[in-house]
DRENKOLMAR-362049 format. One line per 8 residues: number of its first residue (from 1); their letters; for each residue x, y, z of N, C-alpha, C. Coordinates in steps of 0.02 Angstrom, whole numbers. Example, Ala and Ser with C-alpha at 12.3 -4.5 7.8 and 13.67 -1.06 7.14 Angstrom:
% residues 2
1 = as = 660/-284/390/615/-225/390/660/-165/390 | 642/-112/354/684/-53/357/645/2/394 .
//
This chain:
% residues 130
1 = xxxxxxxx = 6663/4236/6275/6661/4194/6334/6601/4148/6333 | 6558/4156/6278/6505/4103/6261/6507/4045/6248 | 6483/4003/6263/6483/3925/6250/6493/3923/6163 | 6526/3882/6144/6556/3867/6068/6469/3856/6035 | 6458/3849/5980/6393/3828/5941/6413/3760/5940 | 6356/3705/5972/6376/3613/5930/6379/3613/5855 | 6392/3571/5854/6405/3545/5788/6343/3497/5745 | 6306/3517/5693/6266/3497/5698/6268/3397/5678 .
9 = xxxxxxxx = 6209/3389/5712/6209/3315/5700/6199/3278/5634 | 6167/3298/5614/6147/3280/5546/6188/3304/5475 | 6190/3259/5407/6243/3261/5365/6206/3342/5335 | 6247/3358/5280/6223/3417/5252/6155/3417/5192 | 6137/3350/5191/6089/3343/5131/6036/3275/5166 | 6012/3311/5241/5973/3290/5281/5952/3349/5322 | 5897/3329/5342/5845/3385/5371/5766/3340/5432 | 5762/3361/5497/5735/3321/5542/5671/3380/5564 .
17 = xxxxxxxx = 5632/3335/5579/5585/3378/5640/5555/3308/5684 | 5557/3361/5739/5560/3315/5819/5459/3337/5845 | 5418/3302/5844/5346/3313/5864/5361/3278/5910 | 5341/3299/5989/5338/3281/6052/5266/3286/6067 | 5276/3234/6130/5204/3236/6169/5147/3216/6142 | 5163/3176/6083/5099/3144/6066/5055/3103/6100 | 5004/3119/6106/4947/3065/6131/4912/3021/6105 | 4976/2983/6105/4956/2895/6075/5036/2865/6103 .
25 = xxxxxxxx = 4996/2783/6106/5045/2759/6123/5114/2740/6077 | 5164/2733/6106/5225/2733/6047/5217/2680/6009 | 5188/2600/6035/5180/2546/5988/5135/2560/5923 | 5062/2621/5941/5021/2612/5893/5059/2671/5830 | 5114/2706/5865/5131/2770/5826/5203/2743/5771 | 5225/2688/5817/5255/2629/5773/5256/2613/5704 | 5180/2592/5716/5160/2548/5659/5160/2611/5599 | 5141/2669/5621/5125/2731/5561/5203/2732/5541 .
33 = xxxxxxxx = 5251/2751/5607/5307/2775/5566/5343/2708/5526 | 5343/2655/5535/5366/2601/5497/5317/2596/5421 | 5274/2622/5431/5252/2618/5350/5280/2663/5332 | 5290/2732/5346/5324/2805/5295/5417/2771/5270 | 5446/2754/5327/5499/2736/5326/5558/2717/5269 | 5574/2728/5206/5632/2733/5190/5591/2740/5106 | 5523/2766/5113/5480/2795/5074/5500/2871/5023 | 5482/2881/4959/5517/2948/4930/5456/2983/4993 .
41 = xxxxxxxx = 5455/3066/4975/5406/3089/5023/5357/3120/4977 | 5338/3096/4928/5280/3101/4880/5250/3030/4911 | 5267/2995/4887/5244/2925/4908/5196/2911/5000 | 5264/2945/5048/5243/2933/5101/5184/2976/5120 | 5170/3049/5094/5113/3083/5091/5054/3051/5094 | 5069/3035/5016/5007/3008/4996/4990/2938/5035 | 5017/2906/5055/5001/2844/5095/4986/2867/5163 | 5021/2909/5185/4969/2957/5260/4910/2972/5252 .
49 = xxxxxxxx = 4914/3003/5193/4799/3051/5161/4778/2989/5190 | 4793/2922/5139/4736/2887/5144/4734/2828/5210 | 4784/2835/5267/4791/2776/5307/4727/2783/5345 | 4707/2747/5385/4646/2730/5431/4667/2740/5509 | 4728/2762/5534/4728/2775/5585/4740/2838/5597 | 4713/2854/5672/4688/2907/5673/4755/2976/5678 | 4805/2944/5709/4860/2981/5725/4917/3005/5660 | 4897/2958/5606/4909/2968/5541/4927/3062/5519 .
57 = xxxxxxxx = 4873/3090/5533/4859/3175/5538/4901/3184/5555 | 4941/3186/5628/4975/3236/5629/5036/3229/5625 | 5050/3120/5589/5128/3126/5562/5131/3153/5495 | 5077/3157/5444/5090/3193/5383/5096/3269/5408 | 5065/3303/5444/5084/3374/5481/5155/3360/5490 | 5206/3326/5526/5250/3337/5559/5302/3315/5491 | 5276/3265/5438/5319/3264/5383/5316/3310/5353 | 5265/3356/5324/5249/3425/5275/5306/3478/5327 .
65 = xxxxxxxx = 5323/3466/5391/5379/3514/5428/5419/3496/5404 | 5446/3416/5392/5522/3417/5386/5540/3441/5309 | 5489/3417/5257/5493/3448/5213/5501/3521/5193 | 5485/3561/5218/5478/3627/5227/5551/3649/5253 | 5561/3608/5324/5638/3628/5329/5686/3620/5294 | 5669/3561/5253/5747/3531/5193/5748/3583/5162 | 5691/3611/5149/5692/3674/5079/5699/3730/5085 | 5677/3741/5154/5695/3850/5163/5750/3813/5185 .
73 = xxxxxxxx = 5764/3784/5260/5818/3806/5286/5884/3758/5280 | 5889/3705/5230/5920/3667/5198/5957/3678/5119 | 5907/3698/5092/5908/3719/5014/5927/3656/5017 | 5864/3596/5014/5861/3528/4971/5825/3542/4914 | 5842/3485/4873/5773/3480/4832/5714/3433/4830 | 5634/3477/4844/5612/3405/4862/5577/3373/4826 | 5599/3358/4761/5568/3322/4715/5643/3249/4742 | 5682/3238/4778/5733/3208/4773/5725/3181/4866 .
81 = xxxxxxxx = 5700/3200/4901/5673/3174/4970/5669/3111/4980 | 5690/3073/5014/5686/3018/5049/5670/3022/5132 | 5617/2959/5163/5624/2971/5225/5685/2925/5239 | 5725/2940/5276/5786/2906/5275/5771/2885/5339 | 5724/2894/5400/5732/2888/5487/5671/2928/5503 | 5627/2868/5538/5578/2896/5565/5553/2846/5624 | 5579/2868/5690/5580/2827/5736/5541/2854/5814 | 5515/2825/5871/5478/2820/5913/5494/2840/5976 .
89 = xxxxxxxx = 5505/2868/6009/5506/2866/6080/5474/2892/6132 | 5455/2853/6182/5435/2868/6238/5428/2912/6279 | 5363/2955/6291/5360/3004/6330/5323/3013/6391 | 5289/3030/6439/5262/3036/6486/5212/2970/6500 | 5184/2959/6553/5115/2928/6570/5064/2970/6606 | 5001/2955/6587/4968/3010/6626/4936/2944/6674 | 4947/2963/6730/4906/2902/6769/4833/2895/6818 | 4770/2886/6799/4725/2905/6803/4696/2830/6850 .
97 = xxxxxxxx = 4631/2838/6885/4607/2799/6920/4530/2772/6894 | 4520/2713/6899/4452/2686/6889/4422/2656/6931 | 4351/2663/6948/4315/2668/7014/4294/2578/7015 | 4311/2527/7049/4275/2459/7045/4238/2441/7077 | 4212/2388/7104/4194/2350/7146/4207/2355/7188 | 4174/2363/7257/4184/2334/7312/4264/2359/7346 | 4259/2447/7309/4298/2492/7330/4364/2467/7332 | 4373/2430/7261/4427/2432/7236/4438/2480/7186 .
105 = xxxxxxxx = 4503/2486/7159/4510/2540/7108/4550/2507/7060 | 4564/2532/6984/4598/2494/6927/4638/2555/6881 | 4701/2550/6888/4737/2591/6867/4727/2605/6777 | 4732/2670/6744/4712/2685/6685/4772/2727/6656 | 4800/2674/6605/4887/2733/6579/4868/2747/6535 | 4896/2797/6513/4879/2865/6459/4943/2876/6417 | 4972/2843/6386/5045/2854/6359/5040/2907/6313 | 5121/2944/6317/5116/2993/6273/5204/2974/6234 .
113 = xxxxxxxx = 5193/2997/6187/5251/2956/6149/5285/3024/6098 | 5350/3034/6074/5393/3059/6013/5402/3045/5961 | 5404/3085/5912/5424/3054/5842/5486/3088/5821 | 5526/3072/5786/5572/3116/5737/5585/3071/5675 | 5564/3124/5625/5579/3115/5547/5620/3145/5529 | 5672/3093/5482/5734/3126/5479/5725/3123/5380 | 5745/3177/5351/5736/3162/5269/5784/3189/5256 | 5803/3153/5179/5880/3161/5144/5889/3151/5077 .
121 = xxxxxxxx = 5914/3209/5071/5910/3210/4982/5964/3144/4937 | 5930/3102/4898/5973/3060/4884/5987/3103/4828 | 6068/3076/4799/6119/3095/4761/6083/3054/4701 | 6085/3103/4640/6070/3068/4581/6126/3019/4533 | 6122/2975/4535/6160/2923/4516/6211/2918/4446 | 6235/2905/4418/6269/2879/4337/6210/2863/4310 | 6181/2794/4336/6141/2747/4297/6064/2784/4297 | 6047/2813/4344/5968/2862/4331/5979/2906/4280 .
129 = xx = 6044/2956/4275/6043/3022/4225/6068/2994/4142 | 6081/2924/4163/6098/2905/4067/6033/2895/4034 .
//
């Protein structure tokens, strides 16, 4: 009498992890996930170690997850990883007050933003294995 199991979303030689509630805004968290983006995930690693922004940390954290999932709970292989989808969305505002002049006040937003990385084993080709 239990609700059926969904069906999962994703193909069988793809594997996601969802990091919520980040504290940064989605435009600056943007710019990180558009560089990893359709990157092998050797490549995109190593271009996380060395980026200069600060939020960088904890998308290579949240890629070393999806990786991890392709492989225990996928059985990918991840010498064969691609980021195939790594996209942004919008989460909370924290809305805070700043003291002015002449007992005015100046509103202070605090955005908090989502990520999900989606990775996928590409199929080895004719023309790579000749």
């Amino acid at each position: 009498m239990s609700k059926s199991a969904t069906e999962r979303r994703l193909a069988d030689n793809e594997a996601q992890v969802v990091l919520r509630n980040l504290r940064v805004s989605p435009i600056k968290l943007n710019y990180v996930a558009k560089l990893i983006r359709g990157m092998s995930v050797n490549n995109a690693l190593a271009q996380l170690t060395f980026s200069d922004r600060r939020i960088s940390g904890d998308v290579k954290k949240a890629l070393q997850s999806a990786i991890a999932n392709a492989e225990n709970n996928h059985q990918l292989d991840v010498d064969r990883l691609v980021v195939s989808e790594a996209y942004v969305g919008k989460s909370m505002v924290m809305k805070r007050f700043h003291a002015r002049a002449r007992g005015r006040g100046a509103k202070i937003l605090k955005p908090f933003s989502h990520l999900t990385i989606v990775v996928k084993e590409q199929t080895v080709s004719k023309k790579e294995s000749a």
